[in-house]
C-alpha positions as CSV (number, residue, x, y, z in Angstrom):
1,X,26.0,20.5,-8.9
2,X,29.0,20.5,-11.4
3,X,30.8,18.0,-8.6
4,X,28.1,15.7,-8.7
5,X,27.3,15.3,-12.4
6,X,31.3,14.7,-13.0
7,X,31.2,12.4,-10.3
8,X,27.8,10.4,-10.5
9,X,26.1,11.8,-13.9
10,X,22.9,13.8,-14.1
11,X,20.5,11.1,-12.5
12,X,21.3,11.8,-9.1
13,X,21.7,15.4,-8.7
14,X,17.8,15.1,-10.4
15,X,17.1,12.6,-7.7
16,X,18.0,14.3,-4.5
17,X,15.9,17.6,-5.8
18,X,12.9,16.4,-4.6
19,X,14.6,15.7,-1.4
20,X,14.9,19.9,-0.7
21,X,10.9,19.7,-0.4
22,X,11.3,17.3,2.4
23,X,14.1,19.0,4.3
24,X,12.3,22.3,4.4
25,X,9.4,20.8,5.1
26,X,11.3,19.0,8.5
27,X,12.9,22.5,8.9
28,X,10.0,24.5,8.9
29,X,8.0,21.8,11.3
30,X,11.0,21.9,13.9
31,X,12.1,25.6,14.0
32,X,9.2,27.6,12.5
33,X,6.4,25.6,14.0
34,X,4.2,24.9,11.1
35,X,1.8,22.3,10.9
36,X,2.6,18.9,9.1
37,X,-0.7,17.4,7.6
38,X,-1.4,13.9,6.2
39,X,-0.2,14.9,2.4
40,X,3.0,16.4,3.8
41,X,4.2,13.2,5.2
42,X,2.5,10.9,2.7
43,X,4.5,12.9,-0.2
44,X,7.7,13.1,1.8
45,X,7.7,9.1,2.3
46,X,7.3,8.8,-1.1
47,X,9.6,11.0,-2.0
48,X,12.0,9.0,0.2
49,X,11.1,5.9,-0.8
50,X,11.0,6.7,-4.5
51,X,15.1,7.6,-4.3
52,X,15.8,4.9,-2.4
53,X,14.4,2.6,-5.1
54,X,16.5,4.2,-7.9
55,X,19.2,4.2,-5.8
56,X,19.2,0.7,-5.4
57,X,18.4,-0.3,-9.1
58,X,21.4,2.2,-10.0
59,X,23.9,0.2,-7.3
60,X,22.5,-3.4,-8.3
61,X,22.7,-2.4,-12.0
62,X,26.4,-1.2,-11.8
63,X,27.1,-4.6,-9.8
64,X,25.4,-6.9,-12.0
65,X,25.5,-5.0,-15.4
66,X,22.4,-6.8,-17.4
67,X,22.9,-9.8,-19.4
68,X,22.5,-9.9,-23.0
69,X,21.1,-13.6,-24.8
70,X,22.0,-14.6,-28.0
71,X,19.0,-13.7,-30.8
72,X,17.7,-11.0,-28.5
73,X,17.9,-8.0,-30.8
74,X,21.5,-7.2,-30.2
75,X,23.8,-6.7,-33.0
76,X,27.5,-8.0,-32.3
């Protein structure tokens, strides 16, 4: 956890929490047997697709840092 805040910051080690309730939930599905209902995959798609959103704002905003116009509130 250390490793990844020095390396990344604290957004993604909070981002790839969520991901834990997915993987046990796969785990449990292919070596325990238990049942996967509707909510369980609906929530882990979201979950998914939720950090690959911020991922992807975090990689286009280090690429393309925003742009700040003249007059728009920011004091030089």
């Amino acid at each position: 956890m250390t490793w990844c805040i020095k390396l990344r910051g604290p957004l993604f080690l909070s981002m790839f929490n969520p991901v834990v309730l997915v993987v046990c939930a796969v785990l449990g599905w292919a070596f325990l047997g238990e049942k996967i209902h509707l909510g369980d995959a609906v929530g882990s798609v979201l979950i998914v697709v939720g950090l690959y959103l911020v991922l992807w704002g975090k990689a286009r905003e280090a690429r393309d840092p925003p742009h700040v116009e003249d007059g728009c509130g920011a004091s030089v």
